[in-house]
N, C-alpha and C positions, 0 to 999 in steps of 0.2 A: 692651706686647705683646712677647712672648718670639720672637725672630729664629730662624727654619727654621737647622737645621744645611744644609751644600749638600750632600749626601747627599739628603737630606729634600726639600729643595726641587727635586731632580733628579729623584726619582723620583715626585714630585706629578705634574711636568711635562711626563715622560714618558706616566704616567697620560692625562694631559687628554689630547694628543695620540692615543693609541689611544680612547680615547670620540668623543673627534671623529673619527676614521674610521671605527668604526661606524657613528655617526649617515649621516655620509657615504654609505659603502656599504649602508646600509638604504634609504634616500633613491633610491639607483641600482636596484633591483632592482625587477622588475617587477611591477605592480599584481596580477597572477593568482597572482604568487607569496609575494606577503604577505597575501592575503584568506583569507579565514574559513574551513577544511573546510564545505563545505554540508552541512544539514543533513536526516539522517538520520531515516526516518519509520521504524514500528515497532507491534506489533500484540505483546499481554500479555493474556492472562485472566486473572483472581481471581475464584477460585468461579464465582459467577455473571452476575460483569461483567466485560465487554470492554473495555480501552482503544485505541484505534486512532487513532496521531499522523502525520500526512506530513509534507511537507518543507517547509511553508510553514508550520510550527509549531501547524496546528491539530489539534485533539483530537477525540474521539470518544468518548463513555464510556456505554456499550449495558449495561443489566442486565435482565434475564430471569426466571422462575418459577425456581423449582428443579427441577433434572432438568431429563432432555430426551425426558418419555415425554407431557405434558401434551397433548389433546384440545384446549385451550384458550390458544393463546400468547401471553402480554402481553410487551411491550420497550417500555423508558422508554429515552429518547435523548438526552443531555445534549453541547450542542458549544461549544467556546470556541475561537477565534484567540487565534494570539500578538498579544501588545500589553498594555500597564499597564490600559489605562481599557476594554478589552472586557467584556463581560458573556457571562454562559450561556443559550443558550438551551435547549428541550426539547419533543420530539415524544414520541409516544404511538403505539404499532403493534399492530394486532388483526387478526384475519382480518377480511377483510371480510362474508363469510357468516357472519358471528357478531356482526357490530352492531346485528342485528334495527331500533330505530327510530335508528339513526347517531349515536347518542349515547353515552357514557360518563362514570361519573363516578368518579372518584378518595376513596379514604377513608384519610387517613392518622396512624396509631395513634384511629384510632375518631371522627375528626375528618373531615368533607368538604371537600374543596378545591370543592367546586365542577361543574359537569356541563361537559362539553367536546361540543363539536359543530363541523361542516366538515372531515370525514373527507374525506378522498380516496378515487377508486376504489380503491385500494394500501389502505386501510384507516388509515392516518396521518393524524396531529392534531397540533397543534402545541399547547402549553399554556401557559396566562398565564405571567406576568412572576414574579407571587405564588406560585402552583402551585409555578414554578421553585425558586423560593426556599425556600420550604418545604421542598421535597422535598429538597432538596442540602442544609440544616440539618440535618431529622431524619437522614438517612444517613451523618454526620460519627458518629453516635453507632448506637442498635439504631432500627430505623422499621420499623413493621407499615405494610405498603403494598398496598391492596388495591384492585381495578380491577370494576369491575361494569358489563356492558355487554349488552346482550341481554337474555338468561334466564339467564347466566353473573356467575361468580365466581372470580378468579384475583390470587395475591397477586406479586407481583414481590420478591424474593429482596433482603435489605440485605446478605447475604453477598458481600464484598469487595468494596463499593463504597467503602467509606473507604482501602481502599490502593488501589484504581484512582485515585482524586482525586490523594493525594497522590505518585501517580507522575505524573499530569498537573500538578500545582503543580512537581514538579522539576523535568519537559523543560522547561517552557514559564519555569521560573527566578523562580518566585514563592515559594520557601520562603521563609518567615520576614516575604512583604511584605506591605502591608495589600490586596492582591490576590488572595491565597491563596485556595483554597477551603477548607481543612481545619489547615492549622497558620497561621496568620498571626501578622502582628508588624507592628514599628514599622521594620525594615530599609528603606533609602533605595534600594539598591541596583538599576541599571536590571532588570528582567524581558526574557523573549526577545521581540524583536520580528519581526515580520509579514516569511517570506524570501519574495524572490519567486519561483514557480514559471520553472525554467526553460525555456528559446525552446529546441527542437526544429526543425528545418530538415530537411523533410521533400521526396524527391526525387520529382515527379510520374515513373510509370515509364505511358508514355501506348503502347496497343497489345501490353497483357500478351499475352502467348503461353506455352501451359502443353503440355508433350509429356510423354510416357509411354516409361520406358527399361524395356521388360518382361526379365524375368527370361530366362535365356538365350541373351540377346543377347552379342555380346561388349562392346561400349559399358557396360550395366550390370554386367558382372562388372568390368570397371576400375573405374567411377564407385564401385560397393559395396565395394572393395577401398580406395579412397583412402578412404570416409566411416566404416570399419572404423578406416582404422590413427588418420586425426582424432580417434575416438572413445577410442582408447586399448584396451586390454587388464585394467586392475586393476577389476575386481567390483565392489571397497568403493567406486569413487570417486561421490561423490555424482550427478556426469553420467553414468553408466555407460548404457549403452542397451543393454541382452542382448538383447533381439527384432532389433536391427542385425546381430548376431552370428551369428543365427539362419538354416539357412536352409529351414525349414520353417512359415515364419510365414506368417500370413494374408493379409498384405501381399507382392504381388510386384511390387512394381513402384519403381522412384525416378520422382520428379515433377521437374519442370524447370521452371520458372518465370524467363521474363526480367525482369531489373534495368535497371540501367544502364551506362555508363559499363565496357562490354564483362563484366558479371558477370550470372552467374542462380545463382538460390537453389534447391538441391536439396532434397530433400523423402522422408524413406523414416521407417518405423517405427525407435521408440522400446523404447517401455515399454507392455503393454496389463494393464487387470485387469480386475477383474468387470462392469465399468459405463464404463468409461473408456480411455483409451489418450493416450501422447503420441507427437510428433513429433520425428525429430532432420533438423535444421533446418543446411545448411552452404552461405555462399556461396565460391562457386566463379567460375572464369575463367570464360569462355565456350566455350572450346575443352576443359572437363571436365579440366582436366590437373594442377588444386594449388584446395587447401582455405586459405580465405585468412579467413574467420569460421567459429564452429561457436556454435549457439543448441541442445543438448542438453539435454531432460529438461522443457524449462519450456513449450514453446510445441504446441498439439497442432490447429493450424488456419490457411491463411491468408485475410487480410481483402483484398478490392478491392471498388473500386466504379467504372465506368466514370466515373461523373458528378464522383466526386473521387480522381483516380486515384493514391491514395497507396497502395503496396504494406506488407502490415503482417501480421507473425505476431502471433498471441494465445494467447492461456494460460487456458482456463478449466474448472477442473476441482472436484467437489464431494466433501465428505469423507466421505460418506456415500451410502448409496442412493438415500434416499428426498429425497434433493436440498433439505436443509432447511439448508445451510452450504454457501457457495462462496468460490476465489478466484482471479481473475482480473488478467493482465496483460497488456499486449503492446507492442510493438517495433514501429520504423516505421526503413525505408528510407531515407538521408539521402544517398546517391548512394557512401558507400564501404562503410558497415556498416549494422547493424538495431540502432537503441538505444530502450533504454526507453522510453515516449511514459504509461505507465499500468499502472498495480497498487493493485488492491480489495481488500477482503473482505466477506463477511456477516457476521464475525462466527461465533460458537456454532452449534451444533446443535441449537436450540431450538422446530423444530415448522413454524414457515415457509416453506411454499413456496421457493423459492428465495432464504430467506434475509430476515431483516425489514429491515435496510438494505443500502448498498451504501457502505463507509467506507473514504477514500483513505489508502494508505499511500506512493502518488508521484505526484503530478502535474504537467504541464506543460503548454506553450502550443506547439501544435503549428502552425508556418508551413512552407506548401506551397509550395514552387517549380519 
């Protein structure tokens, strides 16, 4: 064996010793600060299917008729959790005034799957194991999918279901494993596994009390002055609230809503349009004198219930008139601020009532104290 020059050997030495102080100092640092970013949920169309992921790494992948002018609306609903050994399953969505005897059957490329029946009032069916199978095969490729139910006839769209898959095969980190739905392989490498939804600590606010600061009082010309300058001044910014600004809106009044913990949540106009309107949402001291949260543009209602008295802003607003596409979220009370507790969506604009499902983009477990 050829002998280290001590040059060589010195600066090995040196080496080792700064590795082992990393390790060291990795070791010391605290558990929140070496963990994972959590993980991020997210909502994608292609053409005529929807992908909708939350934070617990499950998927959703909603496809529809074409267009969105159709008398008759069919959605196939395909869901998988994170995890290696999960399987897909799939529901089936119809008006319900159009199941005539409750049944439907599925015909795909001129081939029956079979008649489905146990609709729910909602008009929802769940469809076999095989069904499932079938259908997420032929749609990897072209699939004639057509839905007969009643006196009706309506095809369901294979436009861009194979890149909704294979965006679900990447969040959830199956490319290339023999788990994939659409590109698989022999790759060993883990897939994302099941996160758990996070614990929300939510502040019972018990003996809500809600007053009214009407417009030219002098109380509401300060309150509206402080919930102006929070809002800021620039147009473009995505929270901008102009009806705040305004002061000939239809809204005259700020709402007062107590919290806790010496704060209450102000309440005055937003944003309004043809069908719709939000709220800007800021807590405040008790004594009305400094903006200490501001919840702009998202939230346009708030939630109580004597029986569970968690105080909670919501969000639910539809993308259209005829209320065939919604989405919804809302924020709960945790005794300093209002955080996240939940956010949906329908999905597309495809004919449904209020939308043919209801697919989570954040979930948690909300504990009351």
């Amino acid at each position: 064996m050829q002998a280290l020059r001590f040059d060589e050997f010195f600066a090995n030495l040196l080496l080792g010793i700064y590795n082992m102080k990393k390790v060291i100092l990795l070791s010391l640092l605290p558990l929140t600060a070496m963990a994972a970013p959590s993980l991020k949920g997210f909502e994608k169309n292609y053409q005529d299917w929807d992908l909708i992921c939350d934070n617990t790494g499950t998927c959703n992948m909603a496809g529809y008729q074409e267009g969105d002018g159709s008398e008759h609306p069919v959605s196939i609903l395909f869901t998988r959790s994170a995890g290696e050994q999960t399987s897909v399953t799939a529901q089936l969505a119809l008006l319900p005034d159009e199941l005539g005897n409750k049944t439907a059957e599925i015909i795909l490329n001129g081939q029956s799957l079979g008649t489905i029946q146990n609709f729910s009032e909602e008009g929802i069916a769940k469809l076999s194991e095989k069904q499932t199978t079938e259908l997420l095969t032929a749609l990897k490729g072209n699939a004639d999918i057509e839905v007969v139910f009643g006196e009706f006839k309506e095809k369901v769209s294979d436009k861009g279901a194979a890149a909704a898959m294979l965006k679900m095969d990447e969040f959830q980190q199956r490319l290339n494993t023999p788990s994939a739905l659409i590109r698989q392989g022999k790759e060993k490498h883990a897939v994302l596994a099941p996160q758990a939804a996070p614990q929300i600590d939510a502040v019972s606010v018990k003996n809500l009390q809600t007053t009214e600061l009407k417009r030219g009082e002098k109380q509401f010309d300060a309150v509206l002055a402080l919930l102006r300058k929070s809002n800021g001044t620039n147009e473009n910014s995505e929270n901008y609230c102009p009806e705040l600004h305004k002061d000939d809106t239809w809204r005259d009044d700020i709402t007062i809503h107590t919290l806790t913990n010496g704060k209450v949540l102000a309440e005055s106009i937003c944003w309004s349009g043809p069908y719709q309107y939000s709220n800007y949402y800021a807590v405040m001291d008790e004594k009305l004198s400094k903006v200490e949260q501001v919840l702009a543009s998202q939230y346009n209602d708030v939630m109580y219930d004597n029986r569970n008295p968690v105080l909670a802003v919501i969000g639910s607003f539809k993308s259209r008139g005829i209320g065939d596409c919604w989405i919804r979220k809302e924020a709960a009370w945790n005794g300093k601020i209002f955080i996240r507790t939940s956010e949906w969506t329908t999905g597309s604009c495809k004919g449904f009532t209020g939308g043919a499902w209801q697919l989570p983009i954040f979930v948690s477990n909300v504990i009351v104290k």
